[in-house]
C-alpha positions in Angstrom: 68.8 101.3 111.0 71.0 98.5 110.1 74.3 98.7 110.0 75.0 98.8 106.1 72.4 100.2 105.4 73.4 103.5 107.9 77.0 103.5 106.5 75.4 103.6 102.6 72.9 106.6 103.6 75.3 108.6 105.2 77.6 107.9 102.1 74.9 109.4 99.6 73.5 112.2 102.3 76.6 113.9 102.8 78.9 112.6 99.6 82.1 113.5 101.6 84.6 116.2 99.3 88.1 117.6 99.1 86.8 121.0 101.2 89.6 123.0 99.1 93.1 123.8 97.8 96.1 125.3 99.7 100.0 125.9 98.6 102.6 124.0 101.6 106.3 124.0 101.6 108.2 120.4 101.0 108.7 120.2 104.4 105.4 120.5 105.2 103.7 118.4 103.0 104.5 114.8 104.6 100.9 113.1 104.8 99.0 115.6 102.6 97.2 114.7 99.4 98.0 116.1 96.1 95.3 118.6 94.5 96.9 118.5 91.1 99.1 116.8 89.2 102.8 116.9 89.2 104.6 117.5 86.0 108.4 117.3 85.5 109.3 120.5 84.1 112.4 118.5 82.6 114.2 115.7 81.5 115.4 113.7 85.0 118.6 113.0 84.3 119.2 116.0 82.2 122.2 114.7 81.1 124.1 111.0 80.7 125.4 110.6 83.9 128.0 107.7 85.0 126.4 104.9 87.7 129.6 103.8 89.0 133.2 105.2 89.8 135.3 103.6 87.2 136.5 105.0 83.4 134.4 106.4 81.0 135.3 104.8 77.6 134.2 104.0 73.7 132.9 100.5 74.7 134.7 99.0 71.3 138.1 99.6 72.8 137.1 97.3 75.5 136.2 94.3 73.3 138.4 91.1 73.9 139.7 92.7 77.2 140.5 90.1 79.9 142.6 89.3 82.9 145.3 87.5 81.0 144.9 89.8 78.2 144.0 93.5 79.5 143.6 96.2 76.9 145.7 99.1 77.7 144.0 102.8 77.2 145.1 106.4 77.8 144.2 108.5 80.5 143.5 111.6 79.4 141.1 113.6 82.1 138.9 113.1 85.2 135.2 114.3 85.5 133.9 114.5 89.2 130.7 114.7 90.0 128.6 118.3 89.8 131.2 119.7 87.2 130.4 119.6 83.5 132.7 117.2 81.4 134.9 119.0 78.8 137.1 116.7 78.2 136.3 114.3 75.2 137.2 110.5 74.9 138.9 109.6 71.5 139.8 106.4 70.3 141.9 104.1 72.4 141.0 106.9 75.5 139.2 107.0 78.8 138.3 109.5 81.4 138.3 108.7 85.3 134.8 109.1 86.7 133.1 109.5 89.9 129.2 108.2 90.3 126.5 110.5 89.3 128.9 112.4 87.2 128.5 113.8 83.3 129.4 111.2 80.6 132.2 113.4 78.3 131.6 113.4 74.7 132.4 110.8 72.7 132.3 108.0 75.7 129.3 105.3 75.8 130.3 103.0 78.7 131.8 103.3 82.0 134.2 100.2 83.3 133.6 99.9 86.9 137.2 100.7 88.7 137.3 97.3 90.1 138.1 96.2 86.6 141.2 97.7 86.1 144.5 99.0 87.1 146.1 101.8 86.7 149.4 102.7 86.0 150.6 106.7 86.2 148.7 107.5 82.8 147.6 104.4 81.5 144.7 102.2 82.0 144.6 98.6 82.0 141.1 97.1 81.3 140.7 93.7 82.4 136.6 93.6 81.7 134.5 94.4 78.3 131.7 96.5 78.3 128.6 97.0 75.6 127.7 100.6 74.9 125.3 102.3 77.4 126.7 99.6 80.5 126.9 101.4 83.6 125.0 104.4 82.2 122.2 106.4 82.6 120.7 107.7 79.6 119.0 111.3 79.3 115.4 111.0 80.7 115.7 107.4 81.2 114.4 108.5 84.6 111.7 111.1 83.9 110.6 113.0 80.8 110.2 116.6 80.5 105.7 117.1 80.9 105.4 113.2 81.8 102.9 113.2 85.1 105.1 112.0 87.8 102.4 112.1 90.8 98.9 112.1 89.9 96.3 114.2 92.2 95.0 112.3 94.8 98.6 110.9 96.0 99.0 111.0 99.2 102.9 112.3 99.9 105.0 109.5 102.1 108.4 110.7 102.1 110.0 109.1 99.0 107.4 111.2 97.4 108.4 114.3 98.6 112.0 113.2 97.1 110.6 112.8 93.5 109.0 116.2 94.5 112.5 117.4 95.3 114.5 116.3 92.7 112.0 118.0 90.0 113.2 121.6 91.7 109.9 122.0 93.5 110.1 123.9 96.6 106.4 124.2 97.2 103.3 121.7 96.1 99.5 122.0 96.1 97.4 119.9 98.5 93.7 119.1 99.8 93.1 121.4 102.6 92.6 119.4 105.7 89.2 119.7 107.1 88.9 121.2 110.3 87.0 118.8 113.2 85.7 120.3 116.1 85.8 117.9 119.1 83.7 117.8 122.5 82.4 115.5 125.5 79.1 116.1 127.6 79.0 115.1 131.2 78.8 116.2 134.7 81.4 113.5 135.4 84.1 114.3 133.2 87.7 116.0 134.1 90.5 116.8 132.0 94.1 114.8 132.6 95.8 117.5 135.2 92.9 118.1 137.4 92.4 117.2 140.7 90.5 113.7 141.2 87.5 113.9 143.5 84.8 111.4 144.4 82.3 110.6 141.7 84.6 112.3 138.9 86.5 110.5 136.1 89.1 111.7 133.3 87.5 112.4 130.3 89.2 109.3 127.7 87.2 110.3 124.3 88.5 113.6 123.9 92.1 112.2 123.6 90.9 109.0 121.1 89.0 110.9 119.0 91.4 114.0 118.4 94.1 111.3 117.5 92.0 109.6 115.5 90.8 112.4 113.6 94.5 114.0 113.1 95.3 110.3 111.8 92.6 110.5 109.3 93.7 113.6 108.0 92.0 116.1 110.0 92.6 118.9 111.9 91.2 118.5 115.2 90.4 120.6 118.1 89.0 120.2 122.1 86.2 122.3 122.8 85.8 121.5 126.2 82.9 119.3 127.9 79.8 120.4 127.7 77.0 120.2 130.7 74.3 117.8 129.9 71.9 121.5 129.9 69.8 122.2 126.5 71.3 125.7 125.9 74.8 124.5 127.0 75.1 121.9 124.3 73.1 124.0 121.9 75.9 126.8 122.2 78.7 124.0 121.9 77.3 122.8 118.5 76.8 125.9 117.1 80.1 127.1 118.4 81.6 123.9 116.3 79.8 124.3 113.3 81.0 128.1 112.9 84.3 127.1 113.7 85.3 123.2 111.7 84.1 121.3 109.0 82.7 118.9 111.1 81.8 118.4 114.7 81.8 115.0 116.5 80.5 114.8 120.5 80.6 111.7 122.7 78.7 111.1 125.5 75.7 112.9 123.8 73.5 109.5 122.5 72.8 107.6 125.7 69.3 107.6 127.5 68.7 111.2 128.8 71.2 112.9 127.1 70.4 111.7 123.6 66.8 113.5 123.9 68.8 116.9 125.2 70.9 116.3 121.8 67.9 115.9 119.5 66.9 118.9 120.9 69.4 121.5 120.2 70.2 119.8 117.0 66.4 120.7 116.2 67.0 124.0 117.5 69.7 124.5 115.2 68.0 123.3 112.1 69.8 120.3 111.7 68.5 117.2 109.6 68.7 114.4 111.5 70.1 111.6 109.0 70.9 108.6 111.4 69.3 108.1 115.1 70.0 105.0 115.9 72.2 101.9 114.5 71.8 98.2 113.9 75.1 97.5 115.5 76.5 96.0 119.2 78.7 98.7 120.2 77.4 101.9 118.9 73.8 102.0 119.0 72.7 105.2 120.2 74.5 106.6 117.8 73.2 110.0 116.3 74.2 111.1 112.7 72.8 114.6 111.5 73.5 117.7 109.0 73.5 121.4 109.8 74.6 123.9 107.3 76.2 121.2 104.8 78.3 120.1 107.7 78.3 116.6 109.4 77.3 116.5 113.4 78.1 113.0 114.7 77.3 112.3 118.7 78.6 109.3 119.6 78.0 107.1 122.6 80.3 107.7 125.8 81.8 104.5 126.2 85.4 104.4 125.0 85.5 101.6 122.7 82.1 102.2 121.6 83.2 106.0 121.0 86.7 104.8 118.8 84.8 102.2 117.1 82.1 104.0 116.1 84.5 107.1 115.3 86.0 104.9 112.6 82.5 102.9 111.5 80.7 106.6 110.5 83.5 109.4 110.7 87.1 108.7 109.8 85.8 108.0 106.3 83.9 111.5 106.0 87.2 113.2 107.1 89.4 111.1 105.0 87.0 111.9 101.7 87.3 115.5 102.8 91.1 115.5 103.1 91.2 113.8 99.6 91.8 110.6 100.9 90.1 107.4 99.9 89.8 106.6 103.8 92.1 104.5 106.3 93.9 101.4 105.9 94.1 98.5 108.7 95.9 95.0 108.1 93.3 92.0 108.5 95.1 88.6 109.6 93.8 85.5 110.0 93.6 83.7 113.4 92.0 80.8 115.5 88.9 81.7 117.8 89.8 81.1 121.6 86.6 80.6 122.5 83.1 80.4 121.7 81.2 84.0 120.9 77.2 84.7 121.0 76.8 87.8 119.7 73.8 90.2 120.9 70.6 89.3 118.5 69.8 91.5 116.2 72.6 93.7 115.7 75.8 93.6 113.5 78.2 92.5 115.9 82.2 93.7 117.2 83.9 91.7 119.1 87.4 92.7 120.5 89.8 90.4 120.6 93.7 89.6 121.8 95.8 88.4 119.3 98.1 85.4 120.9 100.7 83.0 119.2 99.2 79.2 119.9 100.6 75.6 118.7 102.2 75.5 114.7 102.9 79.5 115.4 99.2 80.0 114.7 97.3 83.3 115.7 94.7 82.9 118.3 92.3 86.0 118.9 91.0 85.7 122.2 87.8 87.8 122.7 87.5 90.6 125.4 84.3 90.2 127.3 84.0 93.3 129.2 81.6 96.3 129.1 83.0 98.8 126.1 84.0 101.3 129.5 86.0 99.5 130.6 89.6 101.0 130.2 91.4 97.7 130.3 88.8 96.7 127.0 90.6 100.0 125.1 93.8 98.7 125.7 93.8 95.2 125.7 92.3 95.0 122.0 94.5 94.9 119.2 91.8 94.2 116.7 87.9 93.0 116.3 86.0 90.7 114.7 82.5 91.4 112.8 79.7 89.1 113.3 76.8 89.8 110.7 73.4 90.3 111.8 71.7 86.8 111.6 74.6 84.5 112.7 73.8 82.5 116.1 77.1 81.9 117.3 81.0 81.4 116.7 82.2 78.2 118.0 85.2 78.2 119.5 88.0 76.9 117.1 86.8 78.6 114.2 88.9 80.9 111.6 88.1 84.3 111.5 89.4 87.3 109.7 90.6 89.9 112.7 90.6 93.9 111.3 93.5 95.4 113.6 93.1 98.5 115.4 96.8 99.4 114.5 98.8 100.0 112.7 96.4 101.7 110.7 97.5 104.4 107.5 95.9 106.8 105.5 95.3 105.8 101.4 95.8 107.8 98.5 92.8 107.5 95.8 95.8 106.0 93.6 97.3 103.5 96.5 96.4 100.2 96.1 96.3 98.6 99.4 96.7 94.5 99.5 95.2 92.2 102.7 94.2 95.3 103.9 90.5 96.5 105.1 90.3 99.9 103.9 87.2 102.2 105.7 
């Protein structure tokens, strides 16, 4: 199936949801999505508060006032901040205040202390001010049932603060789906065990339970699974009792992929993809049990990441209310020349370099997508459509980087950014 074609089917076959509502402390809720609006309960300020340390004052008594000719007022109380002001300002008077603090009756300006002087009870005022300078009004900030975070905002930190300062200990958020994870193969070890001859450690169940966190998931290891019918049969059905979603690598290349198709069969499940139009990630597998999305990806470790975040990071976004992850695109030179594979959508892996003017040069990684070295040398790729011969070297091309990458509200705009 080609490649846009695939990412469009899956789209409409399994029309990706928020899975369901939960209640989370502030402190909890850093990276979740709202499930409903927030609405201020009241007025933010709930009260005219000052903006500087200086004097509250009528502003008319500070008309004319200068340097060479200061206007002289009467000090007649101090308002700190957190107290409430009971002092009032009358004509020809002024309060010392502290930022943040209540404007006293009858005052509508504060002078900023740095213009003026004082003298045991009197003022001098050596700057004007107009009425409402260095004030902030009531609700000049918020209003009492105005939405202040609409559902669907994902919660960065200054967010939680607006949560805060509206007196909400707790918020409701998109439950976070739950994504069971597992590799198949004989070969495979975990980081910790011994290394022994014709073994390797297992790289895909590390990527992809990162990956899948990062995307808003909740992620757990099953464990690797034998390349045996039953074996994988019991894994999958393990996962689907147990997450939202289950995503295996290692289960799409020649041999295993049949075993897969089998127990997916055996299970019932749809088969939706088998098979993509794309250079890496062919043998990928795509298929539905139960309403939940099965995704086997190919073994490889770049093919596994990349095709992770072609065909699943945007189901588990959707279902975590997301509207999917962000990644910077840049500009940059072609190193050298690229012939893609025929037939296929193309990815090639690049290294991003500084060349001549400053310029960004992407510098393509031929090697095989197991290699380890592949994984960590590239900081981004580059897509080739289907159809195009070749990329000479020299040319400009638009590099999606593999990091940083950040999650998107429905409500974030996201500029120069590829969002999947």
């Amino acid at each position: 199936m080609p490649l846009r074609e695939a990412l469009r089917f899956i789209r409409e076959a399994l029309r990706p949801e928020p899975l369901g509502k939960e209640r989370v402390r502030l402190e909890e809720a850093l990276g979740r999505v709202l499930a409903e609006d927030v609405v201020a309960p009241f007025d933010v300020p709930g009260f005219r508060r000052a903006l500087m340390d200086g004097y509250a004052v009528r502003a008319a008594d500070t008309f004319g006032a200068s340097l060479e000719a200061p206007v002289e007022l009467k000090l007649v109380g101090e308002v700190r901040i957190g107290e409430i002001a009971s002092v009032r300002v009358g004509p020809g008077e002024c309060v010392e205040i502290a930022t943040g603090a209540m404007l006293p009756e009858g005052a509508d300006a504060v002078v900023r202390v740095e213009g003026t002087a004082r003298e045991g009870e009197r003022v001098l005022v050596m700057e004007p001010v107009s009425p409402g300078q260095n004030v902030m009004e009531t609700d000049a900030d918020v209003r009492a049932g105005e939405v202040v975070l609409k559902a669907g905002t994902l919660l960065t930190p200054q967010r939680i603060g607006i949560l805060s300062a509206l007196g909400l200990e707790a918020v409701e958020v998109f439950t976070r789906p739950r994504v069971a994870v597992f590799s198949t193969g004989e070969e495979l070890l975990r980081p910790g065990d011994a290394l022994v001859p014709g073994k390797i450690y297992d790289i895909n169940w590390a990527t992809v339970t990162a990956a899948a966190r990062l995307a808003g998931g909740e992620p757990f290891f099953m464990g690797v699974a034998p390349d045996e019918l039953e074996e994988l049969r019991a894994f999958l059905a393990r996962g689907l009792e147990e997450a939202d979603v289950v995503v295996a690598t290692g289960a799409s290349s020649v041999g295993a992929a049949d075993l897969m198709r089998e127990a997916l069969s055996a299970l019932g499940a749809r088969v939706l993809v088998d098979g993509v139009r794309c250079k890496p990630g062919k043998p990928t597998i795509i298929a539905l049990a139960g309403g939940k999305p099965i995704f086997c990806l190919p073994g490889k470790p770049t093919s596994a990441l990349l095709t992770f975040m072609l065909f699943v990071e945007p189901v588990i976004a959707r279902m975590a209310g997301l509207a999917g992850m962000a990644r910077p695109v840049v500009e940059a030179i072609l190193a050298k020349r690229v012939v893609p594979d025929t037939g296929r959508h193309n990815f090639v892996f690049v290294q991003l370099t500084k060349g001549p003017e400053g310029k960004l040069v992407a510098k393509p990684i031929f090697k095989d997508a197991a290699a380890i070295t592949a994984l960590g040398l590239a900081q981004g790729y580059v897509e080739v459509p289907e159809g195009t011969e070749f990329l000479p070297e020299g040319s400009r091309v638009r590099v999606t980087l593999l990091w940083p990458a950040w999650p998107v509200g429905r409500s974030d705009l996201v500029p120069e950014a590829h969002v999947n």
